[in-house]
C-alpha positions in Angstrom: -10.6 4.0 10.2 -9.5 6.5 7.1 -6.2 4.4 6.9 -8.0 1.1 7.2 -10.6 2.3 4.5 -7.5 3.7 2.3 -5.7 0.3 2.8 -8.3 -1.7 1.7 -9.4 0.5 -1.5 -5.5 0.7 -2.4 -5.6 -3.0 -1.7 -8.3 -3.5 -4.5 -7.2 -0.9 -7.0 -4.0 -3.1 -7.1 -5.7 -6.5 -7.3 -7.8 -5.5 -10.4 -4.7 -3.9 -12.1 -3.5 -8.2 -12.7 -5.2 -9.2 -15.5 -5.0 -12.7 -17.4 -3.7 -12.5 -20.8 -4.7 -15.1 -23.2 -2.6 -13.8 -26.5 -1.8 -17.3 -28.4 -3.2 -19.6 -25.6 0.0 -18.0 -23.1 -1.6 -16.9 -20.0 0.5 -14.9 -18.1 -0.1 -12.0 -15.8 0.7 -8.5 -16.9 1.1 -5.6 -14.9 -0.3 -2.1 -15.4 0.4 0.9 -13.6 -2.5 2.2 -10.9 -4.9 4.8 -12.6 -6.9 5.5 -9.5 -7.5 9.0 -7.2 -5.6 7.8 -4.8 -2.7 7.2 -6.6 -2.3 10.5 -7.8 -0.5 12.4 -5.3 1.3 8.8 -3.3 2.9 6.0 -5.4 1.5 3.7 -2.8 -1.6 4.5 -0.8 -1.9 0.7 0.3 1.4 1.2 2.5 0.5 5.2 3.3 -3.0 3.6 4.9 -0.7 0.7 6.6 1.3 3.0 8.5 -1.8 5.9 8.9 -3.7 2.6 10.7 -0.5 1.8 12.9 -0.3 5.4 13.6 -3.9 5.4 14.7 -3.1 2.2 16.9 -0.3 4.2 18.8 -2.4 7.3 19.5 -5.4 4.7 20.7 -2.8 2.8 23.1 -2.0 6.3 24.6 1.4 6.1 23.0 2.7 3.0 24.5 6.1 1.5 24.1 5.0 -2.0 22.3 2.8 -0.3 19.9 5.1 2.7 19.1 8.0 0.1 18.6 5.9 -1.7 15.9 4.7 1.9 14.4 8.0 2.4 13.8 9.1 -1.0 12.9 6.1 -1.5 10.1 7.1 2.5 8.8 10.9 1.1 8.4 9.9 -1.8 6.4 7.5 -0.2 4.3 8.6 3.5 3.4 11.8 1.7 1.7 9.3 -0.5 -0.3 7.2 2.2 -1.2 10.1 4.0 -2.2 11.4 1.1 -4.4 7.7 0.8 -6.5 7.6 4.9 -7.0 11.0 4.2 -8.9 10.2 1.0 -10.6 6.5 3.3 -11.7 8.9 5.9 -13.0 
């Protein structure tokens, strides 16, 4: 449930951060970097809430083999991404 809740907010914080620009009738989406709490101490809480949620799936199957496998598959593909957007917010 906390990863599912910190998904979700992440999810929004992110959303709101694209913003139409209409400078000289050219609307085009600019980016802005997350001000938010829980971007503070994690780069990317959507993907931290991601893999606490998978996490929490594992534990609730009694750590079976399917769900550990896609725990570990979903944390491969996503630490690297998260990794790539803390350097691109540097």
């Amino acid at each position: 449930v906390v990863g599912m809740t910190i998904n979700i907010t992440a999810d929004g914080v992110l959303r709101n951060l694209r913003r139409q620009r209409n400078s000289d009738g050219n609307n085009q989406k600019t980016y802005y970097i997350p001000q938010h709490p829980l971007f503070t101490y994690i780069s990317c809480p959507n993907f931290f809430g991601e893999i606490l949620e998978w996490f929490g799936f594992v534990i609730a199957s009694q750590f079976s083999l399917p769900a550990m496998a896609f725990f570990i598959y979903t944390s491969s593909n996503l630490v690297p991404r998260a990794i790539a957007h803390h350097e691109w917010y540097k």
